[in-house]
N, C-alpha and C positions, 0 to 999 in steps of 0.2 A: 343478706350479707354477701357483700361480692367475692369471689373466687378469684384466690393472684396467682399468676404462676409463678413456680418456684424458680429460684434463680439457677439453680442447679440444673435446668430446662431451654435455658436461654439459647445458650450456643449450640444447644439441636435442631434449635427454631431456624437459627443464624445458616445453619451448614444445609437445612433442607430448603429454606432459599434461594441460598447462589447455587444446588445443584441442579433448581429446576432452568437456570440461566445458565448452563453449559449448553453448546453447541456442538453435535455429535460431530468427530471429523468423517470428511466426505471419503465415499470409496470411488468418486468419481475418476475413470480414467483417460485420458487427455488421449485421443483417438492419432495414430498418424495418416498421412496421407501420402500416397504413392504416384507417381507416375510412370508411365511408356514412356519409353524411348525410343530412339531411329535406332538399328540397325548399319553398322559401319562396314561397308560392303570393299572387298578387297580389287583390287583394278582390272584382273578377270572375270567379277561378275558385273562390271558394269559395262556400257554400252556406248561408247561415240556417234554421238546428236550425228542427225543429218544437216549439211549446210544448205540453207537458203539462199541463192544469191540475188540479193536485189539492187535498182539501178544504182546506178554509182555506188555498191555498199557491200560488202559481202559479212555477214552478222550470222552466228552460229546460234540455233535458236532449239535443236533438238527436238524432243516431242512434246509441242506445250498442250495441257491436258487441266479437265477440272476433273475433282475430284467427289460427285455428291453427296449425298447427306448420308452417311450410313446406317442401316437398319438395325436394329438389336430387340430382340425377343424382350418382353415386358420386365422380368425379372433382373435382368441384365443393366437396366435402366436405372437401378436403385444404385447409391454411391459407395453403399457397404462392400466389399469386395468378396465374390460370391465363391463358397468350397460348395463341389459337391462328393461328400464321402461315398454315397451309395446308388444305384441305380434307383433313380424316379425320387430323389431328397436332394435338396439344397441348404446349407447352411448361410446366413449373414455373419460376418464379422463385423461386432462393433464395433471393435478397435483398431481395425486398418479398412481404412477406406481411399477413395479414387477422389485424386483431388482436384478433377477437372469431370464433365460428363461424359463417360464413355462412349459414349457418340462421338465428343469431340476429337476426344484422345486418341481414339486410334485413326481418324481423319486425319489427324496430325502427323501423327508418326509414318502412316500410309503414305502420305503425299510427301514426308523429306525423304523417307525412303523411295519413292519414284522418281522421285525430281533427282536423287543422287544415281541409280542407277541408267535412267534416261540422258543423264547429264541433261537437266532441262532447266534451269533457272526460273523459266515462265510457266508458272502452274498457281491455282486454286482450288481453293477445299473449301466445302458446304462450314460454318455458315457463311462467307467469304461470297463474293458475287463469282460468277465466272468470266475473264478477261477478253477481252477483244482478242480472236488470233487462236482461241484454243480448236489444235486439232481433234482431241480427241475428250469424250464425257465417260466417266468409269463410275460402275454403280453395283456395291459390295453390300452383303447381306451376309452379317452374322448369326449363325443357329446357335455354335456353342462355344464359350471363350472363360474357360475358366479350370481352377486346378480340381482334379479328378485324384482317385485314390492311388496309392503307390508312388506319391512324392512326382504325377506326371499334370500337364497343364494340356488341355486339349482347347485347338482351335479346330472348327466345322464352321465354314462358310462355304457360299457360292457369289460368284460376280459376271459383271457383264461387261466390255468396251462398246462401245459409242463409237462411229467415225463421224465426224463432222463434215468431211468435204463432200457430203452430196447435195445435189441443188434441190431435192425431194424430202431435206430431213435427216433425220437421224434415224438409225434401225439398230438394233443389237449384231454388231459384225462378228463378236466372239464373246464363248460365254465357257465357264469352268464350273468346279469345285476343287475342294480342299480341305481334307482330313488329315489333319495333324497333332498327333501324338507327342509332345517332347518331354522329356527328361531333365529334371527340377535339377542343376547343377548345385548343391547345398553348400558356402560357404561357410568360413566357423562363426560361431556362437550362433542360438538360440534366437535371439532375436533375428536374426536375419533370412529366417524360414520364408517369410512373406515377401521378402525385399527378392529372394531370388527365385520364389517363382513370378516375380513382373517381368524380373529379368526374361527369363521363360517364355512367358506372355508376348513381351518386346520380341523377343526371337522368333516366334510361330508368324508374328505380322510383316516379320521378313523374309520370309519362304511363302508367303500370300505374294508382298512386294513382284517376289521375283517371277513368280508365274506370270501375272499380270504383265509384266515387262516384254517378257517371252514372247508373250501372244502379241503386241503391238507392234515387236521390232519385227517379227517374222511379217507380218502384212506387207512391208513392202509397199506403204502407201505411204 
């Protein structure tokens, strides 16, 4: 004899059905994306271009310069944007990251901040070709660019300038470093912790800028 179910059983049947058709909601969180920025350099720290005068033309052309491909330690390379809370650890953030390659981005920002301080209009940055005309090649290596503990952002780099006009090549005519410590400015609310240490970030690559400037106007070439 066959066995029926009882009706009083039906809509248990009915409810453990569609519960196994529910779709758990997601904790996924929609990451943001940050950028560098230039550095807006006040009219005492920048520098009035040398004039070139050529035939029939006199054309203000300042220090045109490329800018190559910047270095960055392997960790550095990854788009999550990098805390390090303790000596010898790095943290990833999954939820703020760099929304262009930090290779590119501080080339960028590197190069509008020179070209404003140089007042130089005629400049390229790595992946960019370099232009007919450029006097000078600059080539930066960053060790460490990231926020450190006590709310500070450290940049550690070293760089080189390049002079172009010799008929033998290029050599390294001037070469630096730079250790810099800065002080995370904290605007209000909470979410905006990460938004100003870029800020932070943006600022240390303009105390790089200005060294770099330093060293090419003093040459005198």
């Amino acid at each position: 004899m066959k066995s029926l179910i009882p009706i009083t059983l039906i809509p248990i049947y009915i409810l453990c059905a569609l519960s196994s058709c529910i779709v758990p909601e997601s904790t996924h969180v929609k990451p943001t994306f940050h950028l560098l920025s230039k550095t807006t350099f006040d009219q005492n720290q920048t520098t009035t271009s040398s004039v070139y005068t050529k035939e029939g033309n006199n054309s203000q052309h300042g220090h045109p310069f490329f800018l190559r491909q910047i270095e960055l330690p392997y960790y550095l390379q990854e788009n999550r944007i990098v805390n390090r809370p303790r000596q010898g650890e790095i943290e990833f953030r999954e939820n703020d990251r760099w929304g262009e390659p930090l290779i590119e981005g501080i080339g960028r920002v590197v190069g509008l901040n020179l070209s404003q301080i140089l007042n130089s209009p005629f400049y390229s940055v790595y992946p960019h070709r370099k232009k007919i005309g450029a006097n000078w090649e600059i080539s930066i290596t960053i060790i460490r660019f990231e926020n450190v503990s006590n709310h500070e952002v450290l940049l550690e780099a070293s760089w080189e300038i390049f002079n172009m006009n010799f008929k033998n090549g290029t050599y390294p005519f001037r070469s630096g470093k730079v250790n810099n410590l800065d002080s995370v400015q904290a605007s209000r609310g909470a979410d905006s912790i990460i938004k100003d240490e870029v800020v932070a970030l943006s600022d240390s690559l303009g105390v790089l800028s200005q060294l770099i400037c330093r060293s090419i106007v003093s040459s005198n070439l």
